[in-house]
N, C-alpha and C positions, 0 to 999 in steps of 0.2 A: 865723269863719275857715273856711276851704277847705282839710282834707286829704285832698287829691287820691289817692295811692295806698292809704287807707285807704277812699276813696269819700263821707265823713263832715261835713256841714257841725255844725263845733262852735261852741258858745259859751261863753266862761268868764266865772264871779266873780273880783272884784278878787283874792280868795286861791288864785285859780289850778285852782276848782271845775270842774269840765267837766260839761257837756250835750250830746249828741249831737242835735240838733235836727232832721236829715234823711240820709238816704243816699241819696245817688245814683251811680248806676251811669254807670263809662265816666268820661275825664277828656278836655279839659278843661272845669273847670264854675267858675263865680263867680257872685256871686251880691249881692242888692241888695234892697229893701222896696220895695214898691209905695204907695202912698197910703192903703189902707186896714189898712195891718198884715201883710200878706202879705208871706211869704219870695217873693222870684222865683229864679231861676237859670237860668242857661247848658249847656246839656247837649250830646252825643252828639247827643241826640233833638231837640233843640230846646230852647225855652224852658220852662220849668216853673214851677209857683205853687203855695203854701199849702202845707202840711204835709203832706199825699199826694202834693205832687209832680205835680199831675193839667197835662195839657199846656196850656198859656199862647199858642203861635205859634212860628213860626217854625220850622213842623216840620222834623226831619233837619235843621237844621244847626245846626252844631257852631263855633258861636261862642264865644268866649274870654270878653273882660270883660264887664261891664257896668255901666251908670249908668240910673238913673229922673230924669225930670226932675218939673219940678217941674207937667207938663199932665199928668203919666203915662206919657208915651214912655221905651218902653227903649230905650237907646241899645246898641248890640254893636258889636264887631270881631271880626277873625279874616285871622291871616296868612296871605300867602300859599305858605309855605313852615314847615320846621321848623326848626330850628336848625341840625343838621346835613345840611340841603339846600343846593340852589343858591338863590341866596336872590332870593325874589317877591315884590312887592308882595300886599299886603292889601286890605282892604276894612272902611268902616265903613256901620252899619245901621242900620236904625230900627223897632223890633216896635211897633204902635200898641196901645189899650186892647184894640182888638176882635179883634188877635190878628192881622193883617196886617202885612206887611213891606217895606221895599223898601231896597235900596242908597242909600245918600248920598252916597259918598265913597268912591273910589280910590285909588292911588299911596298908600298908608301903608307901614313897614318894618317888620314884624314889630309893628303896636299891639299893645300891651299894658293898662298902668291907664285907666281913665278915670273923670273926672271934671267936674260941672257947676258952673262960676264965675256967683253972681247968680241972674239966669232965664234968661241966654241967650249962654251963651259954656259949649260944649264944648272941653274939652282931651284931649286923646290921645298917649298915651307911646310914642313909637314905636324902640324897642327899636332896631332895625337902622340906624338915623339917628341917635340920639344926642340926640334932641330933644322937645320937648314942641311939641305943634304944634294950635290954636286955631281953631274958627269960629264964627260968629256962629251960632245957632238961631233960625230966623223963624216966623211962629204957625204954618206950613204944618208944618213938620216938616222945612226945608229946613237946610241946613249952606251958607252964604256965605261971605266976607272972610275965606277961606281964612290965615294966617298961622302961623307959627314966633312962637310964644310964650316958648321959649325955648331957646338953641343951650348943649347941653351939655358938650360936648366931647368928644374922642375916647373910644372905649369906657367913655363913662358905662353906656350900655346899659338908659334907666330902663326899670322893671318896674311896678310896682305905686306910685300916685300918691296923695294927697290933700290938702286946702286948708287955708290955716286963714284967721281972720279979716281980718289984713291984707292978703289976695289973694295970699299965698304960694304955694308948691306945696313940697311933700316928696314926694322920688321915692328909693324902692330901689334898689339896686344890685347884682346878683351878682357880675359881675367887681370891682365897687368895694370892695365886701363893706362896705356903707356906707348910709344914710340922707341924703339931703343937703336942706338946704333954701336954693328959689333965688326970688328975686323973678322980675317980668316981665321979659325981657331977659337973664336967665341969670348976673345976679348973685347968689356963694353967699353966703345970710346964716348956715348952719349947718350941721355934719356930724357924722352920730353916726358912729361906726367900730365895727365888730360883727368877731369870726375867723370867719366865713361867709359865705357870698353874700347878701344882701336880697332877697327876693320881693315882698314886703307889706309896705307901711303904710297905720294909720290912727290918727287921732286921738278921745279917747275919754276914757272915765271921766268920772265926776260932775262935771267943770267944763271939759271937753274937751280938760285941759292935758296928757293922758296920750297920748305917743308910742308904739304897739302896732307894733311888726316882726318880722314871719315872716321866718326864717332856717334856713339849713340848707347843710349841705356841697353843695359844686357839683360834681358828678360821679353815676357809677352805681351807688359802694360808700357814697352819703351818705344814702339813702332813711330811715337810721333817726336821721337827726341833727336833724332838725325840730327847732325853740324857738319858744316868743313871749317877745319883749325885751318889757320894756316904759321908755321913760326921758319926765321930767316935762321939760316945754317952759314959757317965756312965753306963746306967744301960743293958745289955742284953738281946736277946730275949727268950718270953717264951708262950707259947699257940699254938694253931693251926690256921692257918699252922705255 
């Protein structure tokens, strides 16, 4: 996990052991494995890789999520605005192996989680829209067949996304202060209810039934209220990450 005002990319044991695996400077940064074992992440500076952190692409900018698929391509976003701005469409991108970049995709509201369904269906949470919204990925590196994967409803606000084996999605919530799980089409099959806002999830642990959610008070005086939930689910994880 990603704590951001500490700088700190942590990892913990089932008993709640912690590792400090990287620092990185400047927020915000997320972060994802590449194919050969390597940490990636989203920086300030750009993309970064391996445990020194040594530059990866996509110099100076300051992309938000990201997702590795399964050819190697990092996938990024980055909104157009802050939260408390006027609010601007985003943009979603594509870092290749060799450390080159290019735009795929515009008109997003605030993307935030992403995630890869299969080998080739990108989804993206886009915060300021309320929705989870879907393209196809072609061997080129292209984003097509544009669609709304799932319409969530007024100030859902999903934040942080991921899959599990039945082709679900679990999406965070801050204002919901909530974990929800929706099939395609925006039917809810499940809701965890947390007293915080939701940043993060993911699924996990030794048989991938373990639901892991970043939480923390929603405001300026919450910065020390950070938690990882963690609650056991039916169904497994499955996609990228």
């Amino acid at each position: 996990m990603c704590d951001w005002l500490a700088g700190a990319v942590l990892a913990f044991s089932a008993d709640g052991t912690r590792e400090v695996v990287a620092q990185v400077e400047g927020m915000p940064f997320s972060i994802d494995w590449l194919s050969d074992g390597r940490l990636v992440a989203t920086t300030p500076a750009g993309l970064v890789a391996g445990r020194d952190l040594a530059p990866y692409g996509a110099a100076r900018k300051p992309f938000n999520e990201i997702v590795v698929d399964g050819a190697g391509r990092a996938w990024v976003d980055m909104p157009g605005s802050m939260p408390w701005e006027e609010r601007k469409a985003g943009i979603v991108a594509v870092v290749y192996p060799d450390g080159s970049s290019r735009q795929v995709a515009d008109d997003v509201w605030f993307p935030n989680g992403m995630l890869v369904l299969g080998d080739d269906t990108l989804v993206v949470a886009e915060s300021h829209a309320d929705r989870l919204t879907a393209w196809t990925i072609t061997d080129a590196g292209d984003l097509v067949d544009r669609r709304v994967w799932a319409d969530l409803g007024r100030d859902s606000a999903p934040d942080g996304i991921c899959a599990d084996a039945q082709g679900a999605i679990w999406y965070a919530s801050v204002p919901g202060q909530r974990c929800t799980r929706v099939a395609e089409g925006g039917e809810e099959l499940d809701s965890i209810s947390v007293d915080r806002g939701c940043f993060a999830c993911m699924l996990g642990g030794d048989d991938g039934r373990t639901l892991y959610i970043v939480a923390n008070r929603y405001g300026p005086t919450g910065a020390s209220d950070g938690i990882v939930l963690t609650q056991s689910v039916a169904v497994p994880h499955a996609g990228r990450p």
